[in-house]
C-alpha positions in Angstrom: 69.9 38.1 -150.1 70.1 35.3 -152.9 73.1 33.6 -150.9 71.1 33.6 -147.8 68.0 32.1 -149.3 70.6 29.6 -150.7 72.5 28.7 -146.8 68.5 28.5 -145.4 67.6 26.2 -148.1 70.5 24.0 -147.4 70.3 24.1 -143.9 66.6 23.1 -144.1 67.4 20.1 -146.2 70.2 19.5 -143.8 67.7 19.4 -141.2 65.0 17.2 -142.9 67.7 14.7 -143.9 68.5 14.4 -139.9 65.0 13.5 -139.1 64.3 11.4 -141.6 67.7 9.1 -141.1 66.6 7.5 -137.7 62.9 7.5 -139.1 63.7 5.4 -141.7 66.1 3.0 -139.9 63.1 2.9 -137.1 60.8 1.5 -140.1 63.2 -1.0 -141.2 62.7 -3.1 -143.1 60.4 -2.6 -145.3 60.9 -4.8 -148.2 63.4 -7.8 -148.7 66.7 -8.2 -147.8 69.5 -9.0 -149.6 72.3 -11.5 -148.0 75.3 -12.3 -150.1 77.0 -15.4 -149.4 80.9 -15.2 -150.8 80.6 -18.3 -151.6 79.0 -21.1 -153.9 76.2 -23.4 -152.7 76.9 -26.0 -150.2 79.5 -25.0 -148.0 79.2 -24.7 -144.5 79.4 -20.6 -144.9 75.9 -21.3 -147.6 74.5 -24.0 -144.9 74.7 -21.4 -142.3 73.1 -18.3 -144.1 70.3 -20.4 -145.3 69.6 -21.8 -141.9 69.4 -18.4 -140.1 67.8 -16.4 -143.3 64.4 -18.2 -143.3 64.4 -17.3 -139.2 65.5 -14.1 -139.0 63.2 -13.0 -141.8 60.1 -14.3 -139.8 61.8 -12.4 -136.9 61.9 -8.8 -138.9 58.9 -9.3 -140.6 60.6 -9.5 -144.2 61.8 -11.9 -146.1 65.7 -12.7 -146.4 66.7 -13.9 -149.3 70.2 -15.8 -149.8 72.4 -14.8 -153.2 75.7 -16.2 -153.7 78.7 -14.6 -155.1 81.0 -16.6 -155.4 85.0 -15.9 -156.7 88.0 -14.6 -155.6 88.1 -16.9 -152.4 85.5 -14.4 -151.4 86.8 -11.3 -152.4 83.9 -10.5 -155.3 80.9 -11.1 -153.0 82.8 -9.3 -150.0 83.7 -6.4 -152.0 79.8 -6.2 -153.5 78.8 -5.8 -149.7 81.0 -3.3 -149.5 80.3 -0.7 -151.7 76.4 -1.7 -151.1 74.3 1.3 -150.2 74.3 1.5 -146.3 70.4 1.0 -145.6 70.3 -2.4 -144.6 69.0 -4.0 -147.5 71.8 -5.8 -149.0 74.0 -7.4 -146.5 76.5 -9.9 -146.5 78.2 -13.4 -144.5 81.4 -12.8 -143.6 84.1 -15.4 -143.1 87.6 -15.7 -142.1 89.0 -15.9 -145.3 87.3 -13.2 -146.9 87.7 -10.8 -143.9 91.3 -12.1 -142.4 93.2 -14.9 -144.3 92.5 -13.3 -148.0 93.1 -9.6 -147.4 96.0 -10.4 -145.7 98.4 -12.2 -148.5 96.4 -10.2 -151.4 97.2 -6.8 -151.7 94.9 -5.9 -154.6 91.8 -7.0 -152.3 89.5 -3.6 -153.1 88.7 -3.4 -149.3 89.5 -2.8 -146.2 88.4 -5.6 -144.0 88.6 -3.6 -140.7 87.5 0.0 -141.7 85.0 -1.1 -145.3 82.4 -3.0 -143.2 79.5 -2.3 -140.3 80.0 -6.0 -138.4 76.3 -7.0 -136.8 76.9 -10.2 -135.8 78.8 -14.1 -135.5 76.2 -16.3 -135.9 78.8 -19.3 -135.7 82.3 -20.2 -135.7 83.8 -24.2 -136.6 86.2 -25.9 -135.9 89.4 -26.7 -138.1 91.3 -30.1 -138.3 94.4 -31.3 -139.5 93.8 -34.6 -140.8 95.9 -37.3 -142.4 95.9 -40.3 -145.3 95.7 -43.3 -143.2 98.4 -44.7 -145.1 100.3 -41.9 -143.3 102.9 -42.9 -141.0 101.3 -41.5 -138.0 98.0 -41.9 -136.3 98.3 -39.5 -133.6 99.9 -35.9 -132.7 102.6 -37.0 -130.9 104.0 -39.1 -134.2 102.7 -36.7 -136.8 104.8 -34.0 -135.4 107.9 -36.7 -134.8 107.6 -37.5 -138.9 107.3 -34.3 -140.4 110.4 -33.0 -138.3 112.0 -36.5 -139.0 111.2 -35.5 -142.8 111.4 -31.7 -143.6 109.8 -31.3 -147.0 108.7 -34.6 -147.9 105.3 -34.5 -147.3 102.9 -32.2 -148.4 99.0 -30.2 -147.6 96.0 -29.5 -149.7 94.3 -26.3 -149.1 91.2 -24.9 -151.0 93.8 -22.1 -152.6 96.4 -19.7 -151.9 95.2 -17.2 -149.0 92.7 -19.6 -148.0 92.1 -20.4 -144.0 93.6 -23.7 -144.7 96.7 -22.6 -146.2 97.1 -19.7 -143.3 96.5 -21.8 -140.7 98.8 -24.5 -141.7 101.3 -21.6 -142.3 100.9 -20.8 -138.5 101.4 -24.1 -137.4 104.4 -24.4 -139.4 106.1 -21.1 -138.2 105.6 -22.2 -134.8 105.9 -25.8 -134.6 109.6 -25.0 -136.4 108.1 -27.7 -139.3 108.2 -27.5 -143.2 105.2 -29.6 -145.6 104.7 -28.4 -148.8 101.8 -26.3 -149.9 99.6 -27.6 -152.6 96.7 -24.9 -153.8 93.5 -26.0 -155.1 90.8 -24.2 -156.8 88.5 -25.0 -153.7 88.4 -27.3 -150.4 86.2 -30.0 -152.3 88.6 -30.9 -154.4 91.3 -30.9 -151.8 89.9 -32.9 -149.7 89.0 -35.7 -152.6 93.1 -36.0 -153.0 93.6 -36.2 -149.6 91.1 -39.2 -149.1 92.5 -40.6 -152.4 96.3 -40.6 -151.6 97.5 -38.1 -154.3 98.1 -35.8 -150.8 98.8 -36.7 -147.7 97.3 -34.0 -145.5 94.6 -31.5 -145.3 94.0 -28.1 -142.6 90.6 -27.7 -143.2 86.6 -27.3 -141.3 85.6 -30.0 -139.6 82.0 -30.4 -141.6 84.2 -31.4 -144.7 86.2 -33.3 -143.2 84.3 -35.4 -140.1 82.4 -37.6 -142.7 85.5 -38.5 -143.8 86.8 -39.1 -140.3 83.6 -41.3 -139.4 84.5 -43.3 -142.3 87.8 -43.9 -141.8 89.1 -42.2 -144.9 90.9 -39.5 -143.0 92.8 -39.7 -139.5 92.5 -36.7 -137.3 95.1 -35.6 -135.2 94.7 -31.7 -133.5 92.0 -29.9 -133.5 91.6 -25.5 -133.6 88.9 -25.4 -130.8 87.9 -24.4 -127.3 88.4 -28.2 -126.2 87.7 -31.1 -127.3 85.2 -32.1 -129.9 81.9 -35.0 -128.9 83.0 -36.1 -131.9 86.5 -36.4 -131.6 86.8 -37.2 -127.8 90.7 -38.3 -128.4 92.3 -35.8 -130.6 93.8 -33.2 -128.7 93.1 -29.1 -129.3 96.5 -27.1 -130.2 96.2 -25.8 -126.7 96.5 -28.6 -125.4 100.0 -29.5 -127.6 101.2 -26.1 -126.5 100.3 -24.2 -129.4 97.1 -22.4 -128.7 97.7 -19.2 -131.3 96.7 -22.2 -133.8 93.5 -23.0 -131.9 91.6 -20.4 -134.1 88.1 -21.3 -135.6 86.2 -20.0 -138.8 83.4 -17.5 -138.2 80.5 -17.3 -140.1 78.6 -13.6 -139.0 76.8 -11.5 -140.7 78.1 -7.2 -141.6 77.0 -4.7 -143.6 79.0 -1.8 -146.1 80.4 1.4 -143.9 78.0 3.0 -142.0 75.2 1.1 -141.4 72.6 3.1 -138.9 73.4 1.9 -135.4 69.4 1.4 -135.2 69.6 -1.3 -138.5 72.8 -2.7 -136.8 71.0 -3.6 -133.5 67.2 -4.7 -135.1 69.6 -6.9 -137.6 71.4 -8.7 -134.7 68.5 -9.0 -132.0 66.5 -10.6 -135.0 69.7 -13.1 -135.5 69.5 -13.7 -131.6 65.6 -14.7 -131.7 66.2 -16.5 -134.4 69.1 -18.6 -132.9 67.1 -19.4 -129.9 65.1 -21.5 -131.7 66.2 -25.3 -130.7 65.6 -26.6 -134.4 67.7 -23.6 -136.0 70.3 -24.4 -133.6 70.5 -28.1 -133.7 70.7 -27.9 -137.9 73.8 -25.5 -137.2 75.1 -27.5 -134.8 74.9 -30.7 -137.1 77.4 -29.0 -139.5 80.1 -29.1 -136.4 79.4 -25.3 -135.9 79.8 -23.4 -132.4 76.5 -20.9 -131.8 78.5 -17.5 -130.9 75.6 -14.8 -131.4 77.5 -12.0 -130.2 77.9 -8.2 -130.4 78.4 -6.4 -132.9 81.6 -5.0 -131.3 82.7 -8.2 -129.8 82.4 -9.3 -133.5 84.2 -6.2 -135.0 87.2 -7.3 -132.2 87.3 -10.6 -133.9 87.7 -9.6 -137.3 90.2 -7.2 -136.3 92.2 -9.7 -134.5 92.1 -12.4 -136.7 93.4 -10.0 -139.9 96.5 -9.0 -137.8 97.2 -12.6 -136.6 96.9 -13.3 -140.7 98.8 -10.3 -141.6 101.7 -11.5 -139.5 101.7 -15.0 -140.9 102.0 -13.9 -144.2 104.9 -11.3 -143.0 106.8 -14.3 -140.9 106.3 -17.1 -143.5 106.9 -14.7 -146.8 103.8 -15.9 -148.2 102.7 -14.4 -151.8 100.0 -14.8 -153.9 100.8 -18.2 -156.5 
C-alpha cells in the first residue's frame, strides 16, 4: 500500500512538472537576462552583443544585460554557458573560435561544441582578410602567392593565439595553396595586428573591423578576402572563390545559444525577439559599420553552421598536425 502511495506521489509530481515546463517558458522572461560575451570589451564579438542586447531586451520586455568572460580564447565564458541552468536566463555569443577553431586543436576544451549547446541564432557573420606590411614585396594576390612559394618559410603571420580563427584559417590556406609562412601566436588580435602595421611581422589572417582602418590608412595592404563577394570597401581585392580556393572563403559568426536543452518555446521567443530587433535600420547600420554581414537565421540553420565549421576546423588541425603551443 505504502509503495503505491509512493509510485502515485511520483507520478503526480511527474505530471505537475509537465505542465508547469511549457508554462513557465510561455511566461518567459520574467526578470533579466544574462548574455556572456567570451570575450573582453571592444571586439567586434562585444560590439555586436551590445548593439543587439539593448533591442532585443525592449523586444521581450526585459532587460539584457551584457557580461564578459573573457579567457581561454573563449573557452571560460563558453564553457559558463554551458553548464548554465537551461531556463533562458543566462545565455551566451558564440563565435567561431570558441565553437569551431578552439575545440578543435584543444582537447581539454570542457565541452562539446556540437552536442553542449541549444543554438538560437547568427545575428552576424564578418569577413576575414589576409593583409600585408606594405613594405611587403607584393601588393596584390597574384604576387603574394608568387613570393611566399618563391620563399617557403621566410616570412611569417600574426594571429591572436594558437587555435584562434586567424591561425586556422591561415592553416587552411596553407594546406591548400601548397604554401608554408610561419606561425607567430599572440596573446590577442590587438597586439598582432600592432606588429604587423609596425613591421616586426609581415602578415596578418584576421576580421576585417580590425583590420580595414588600417587598410584606409594605408598601414596594411589587403590582398583576398573570406566573403560572399566582394567587399564596398575593398572593391579590388578578390574573395578566395574567386582565386580558386573557396573552402577559405569562411567568415566569423557572431549568434547567440544557450546550455543543453533550452525549451523549444525560449529558443523561438529568444530568436524572433533578435529578428525584431535587427529590423531596426539603426541597429543594423551600427552592425553593419563594424564590416559585419546581418545573417538572422534559424536556429537549425545556425546549429548546421557550427557543426560544419568545427569539422572543417577539426580537419585542419588533423591535415596540418597542429597542437596546442
Amino acid at each position: 500500500m505504502i509503495q503505491r502511495r509512493h509510485w502515485a506521489a511520483l507520478a503526480a509530481a511527474a505530471a505537475m512538472l509537465s505542465v508547469a515546463g511549457p508554462s513557465l517558458a510561455q511566461g518567459y522572461p520574467n526578470k533579466p537576462i544574462e548574455l556572456q560575451v567570451p570575450f573582453a570589451p571592444g571586439g567586434t564579438t562585444d560590439i555586436v552583443a551590445r548593439v543587439t542586447a539593448d533591442p532585443l531586451g525592449r523586444v521581450l520586455g526585459q532587460s539584457v544585460v551584457v557580461v564578459n568572460k573573457a579567457g581561454g580564447g573563449g573557452i571560460v565564458g563558453a564553457a559558463e554557458t554551458a553548464r548554465a541552468t537551461p531556463d533562458g536566463y543566462k545565455l551566451g555569443v558564440a563565435t567561431v573560435s570558441s565553437t569551431a577553431a578552439n575545440p578543435a586543436i584543444n582537447p581539454k576544451v570542457p565541452y562539446d561544441p556540437v552536442n553542449d549547446f541549444t543554438p538560437i541564432i547568427n545575428i552576424a557573420a564578418t569577413p576575414n582578410v589576409i593583409a600585408v606590411n606594405p613594405s611587403f614585396p607584393a601588393k596584390n594576390y597574384a604576387e603574394f602567392v608568387a613570393e611566399i612559394k618563391r620563399n617557403p618559410g621566410k616570412y611569417s603571420y600574426g594571429s591572436s593565439g594558437t587555435g584562434g580563427i586567424g591561425h586556422l584559417l591561415m592553416e587552411l590556406y596553407k594546406n591548400l595553396s601548397n604554401t608554408f609562412v610561419t606561425h607567430i601566436p599572440y596573446r590577442g588580435a590587438g597586439p598582432a595586428l600592432n606588429d604587423v602595421v609596425g613591421g616586426q611581422v609581415p602578415m596578418i589572417f584576421d576580421n576585417l573591423p580590425s583590420a580595414l582602418p588600417f587598410i584606409q590608412a594605408g598601414k596594411l595592404v589587403p590582398i583576398v578576402v573570406a566573403a560572399p563577394q566582394r567587399l564596398k570597401e575593398l572593391p579590388n581585392v578578390p574573395t578566395f572563390k574567386e582565386v580558386g580556393l573557396e573552402p577559405v572563403n569562411r567568415m566569423a559568426y557572431y549568434g547567440i545559444l544557450g546550455p543543453k536543452g533550452l525549451p523549444k518555446e525560449v529558443v523561438d521567443k529568444i530568436n524572433a525577439g533578435t529578428r525584431k530587433a535587427l529590423e531596426d535600420p539603426a541597429v543594423r547600420k551600427r552592425i553593419e559599420d563594424t564590416g559585419s554581414i546581418i545573417v538572422a537565421n534559424t536556429p537549425e540553420q545556425f546549429a548546421e553552421q557550427i557543426k560544419a565549421e568545427y569539422a572543417v576546423y577539426k580537419q585542419v588541425v588533423a591535415k596540418q598536425k597542429l597542437k596546442l603551443d
